[in-house]
Each structure stands twice: as C-alpha cells, then as structure tokens.
N, C-alpha and C positions, 0 to 999 in steps of 0.2 A: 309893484309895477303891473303884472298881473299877464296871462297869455298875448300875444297877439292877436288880431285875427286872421283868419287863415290869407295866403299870396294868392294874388292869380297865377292858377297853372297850379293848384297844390287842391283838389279837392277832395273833400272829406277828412281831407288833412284836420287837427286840430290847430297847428300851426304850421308857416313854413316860413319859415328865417332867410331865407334868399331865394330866388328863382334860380330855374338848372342852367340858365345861357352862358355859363361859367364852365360847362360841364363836356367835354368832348369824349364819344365814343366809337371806338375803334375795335375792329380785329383784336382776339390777345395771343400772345405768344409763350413760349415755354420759357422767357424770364417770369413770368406774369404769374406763374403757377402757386411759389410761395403769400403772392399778395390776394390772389385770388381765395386763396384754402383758407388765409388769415379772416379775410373779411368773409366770406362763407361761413364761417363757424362763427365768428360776433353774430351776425346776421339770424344765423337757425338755433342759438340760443334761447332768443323769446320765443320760439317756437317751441321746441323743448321742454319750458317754464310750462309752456298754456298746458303742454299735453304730457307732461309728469313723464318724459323718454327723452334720456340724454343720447338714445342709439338712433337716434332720427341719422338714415342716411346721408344726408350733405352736411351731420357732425361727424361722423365714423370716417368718412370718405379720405384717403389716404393723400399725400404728396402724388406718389408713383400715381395714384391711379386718377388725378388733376392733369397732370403730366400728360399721362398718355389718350384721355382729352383733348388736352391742348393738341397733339401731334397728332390723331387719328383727323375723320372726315369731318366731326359734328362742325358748326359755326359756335364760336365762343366768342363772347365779345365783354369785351373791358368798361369801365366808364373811368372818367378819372375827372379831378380838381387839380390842376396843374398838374403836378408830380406824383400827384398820390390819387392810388386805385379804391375808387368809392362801391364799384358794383360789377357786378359782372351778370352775364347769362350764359344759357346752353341751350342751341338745337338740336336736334339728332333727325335727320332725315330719313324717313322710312317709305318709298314710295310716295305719295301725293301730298302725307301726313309729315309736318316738324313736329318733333314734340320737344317742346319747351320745358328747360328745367333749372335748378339751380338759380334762380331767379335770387340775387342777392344783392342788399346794396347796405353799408355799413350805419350803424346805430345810430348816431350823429348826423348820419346824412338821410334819414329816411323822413316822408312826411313834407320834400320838398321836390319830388316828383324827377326822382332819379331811377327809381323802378317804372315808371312806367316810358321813361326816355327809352331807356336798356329795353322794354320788351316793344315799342314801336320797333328800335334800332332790329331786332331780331325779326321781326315780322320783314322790315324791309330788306333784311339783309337773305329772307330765304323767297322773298319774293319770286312768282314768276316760276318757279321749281314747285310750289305745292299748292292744293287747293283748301288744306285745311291744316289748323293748328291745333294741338293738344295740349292740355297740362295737367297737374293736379296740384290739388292745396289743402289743407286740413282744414275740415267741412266749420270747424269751429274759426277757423279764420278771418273774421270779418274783415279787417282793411286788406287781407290778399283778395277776398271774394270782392269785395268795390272796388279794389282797382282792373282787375280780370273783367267785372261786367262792362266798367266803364270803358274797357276798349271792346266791346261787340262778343265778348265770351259766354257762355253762358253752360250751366249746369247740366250734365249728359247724365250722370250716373253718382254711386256714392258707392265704395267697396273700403275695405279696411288693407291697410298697410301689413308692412311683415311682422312688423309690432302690437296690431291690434288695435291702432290706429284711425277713423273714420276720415278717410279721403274723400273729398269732393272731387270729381273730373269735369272738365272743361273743354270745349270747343270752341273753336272760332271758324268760319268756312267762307274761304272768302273764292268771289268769282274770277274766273280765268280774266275777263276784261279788267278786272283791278289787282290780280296778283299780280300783274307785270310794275304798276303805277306806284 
C-alpha cells in the first residue's frame, strides 16, 4: 500500500495519519502526573536510541519530581485524544525568559503535529509575561530542530549536556506588541 503522503498541518512530517482537530489541550494536574512520566519516557526513548544515553534527563526523571512540577509555579500543559494523554510540555518562568521543556508527545502520535499544538499552546499560555522563549534539543535532532525553527526558533548556542551530550539552544523573542496576542 505504501506511505501516505504527508496531511496538511503535519510538515516535514513523513506521514500524518489524521489532523490534531481531534486533539484538546489543557492545564495538567497532579492526576496527570503518572500519564505524563508514562509518555515522557515512550517519547525520550528515540532520543536515547539516537544518542547511545539511557540517563537522558526526562528518562531518569522521577514520579515525585513530575509531581512536584505539576504543583510548583512552572505552566504544564497536557494534550490529550479523548481520554487519553498524548503529550505534554513545561514552562519555567524566569524573569522575561520561559524556558520550554520536556516537550513530549507519544510514539504513535508523533509526525501528526501534536508537538507543535503543545508548544503553540505553551507559547500562548506564557504570553504577555515574557519577551523570550528558550529551549534546547540534541543538536543531532533533525525533526526537533524543524519543528523549533518552523515556529520562529532559531539556533543561539551549542554546549554539551551532563552526559557529554551536544545540545542545540534555541530562542524565540517575541515583541511586547504580540506577547499579549
């Protein structure tokens, strides 16, 4: 039968099996927390894979300290398919700067533009509070780095993880007239 080709709204995708319009995201809470870690680790697995370190931080990353996430100040937000938790993210506001993390969306559901709903949704959701976004990604990470550029991110710096790792950093800097919007 052979791939599809790619949906609208999925680009660079190889394929995308449905549009996200199906896909509602929200606030998450401290029920959220086991579903959250679940799909978090599916998620930073291929990551893992690419870069030969199963101690990649958002696989090590504990319940308690998902948890205590969830209940401190950051912004975390959920995505979900009906009932079931597809993706999540994490702000942490530091002054002018979010920094954007844990960017996850499950195995199954990736490649149909469910990561990039979740990090719109987070952009929107710290709106108006900062003038710039941060993240990082493993500099070898091609579909994290095309979907980060295709929303307005781009390349600051390159330094290596606690592991030895080559991280890419990212910026986004958006102006007080459109942080509110």
């Amino acid at each position: 039968m052979g791939t599809p080709p790619p949906a609208y709204g999925c680009p660079g995708a190889l394929w995308c099996a449905e549009p996200v319009t199906d896909v509602t995201i929200a606030a998450a809470g401290l029920a959220d927390a086991g579903e959250i870690l679940t799909v978090q680790r599916a998620a930073y697995l291929v990551e893992a894979q690419r870069y030969r370190d199963v101690f990649l931080p958002p696989l090590t990353e504990t319940l308690d300290e998902v948890r205590a996430a969830l209940a401190g100040p950051d912004v975390v937000l959920a995505a979900r398919r009906g009932t079931r938790l597809v993706g999540s993210v994490r702000a942490r506001l530091d002054g002018e700067t979010a920094h954007v993390g844990r960017l996850s969306v499950a195995p199954d559901q990736q490649g149909q533009g469910v990561g990039g709903r979740l990090l719109d949704a987070v952009e929107q959701a710290c709106a108006g509070r900062v003038t710039r976004f941060a993240l990082f990604t493993g500099a070898d990470s091609a579909a994290n780095l095309s979907l980060y550029a295709g929303r307005g991110y781009r390349v600051v710096a390159h330094r290596p993880d606690e592991n030895g790792n080559r991280l890419a950093v990212l910026e986004k800097t958006v102006s007080s007239a459109h942080s509110g919007a």
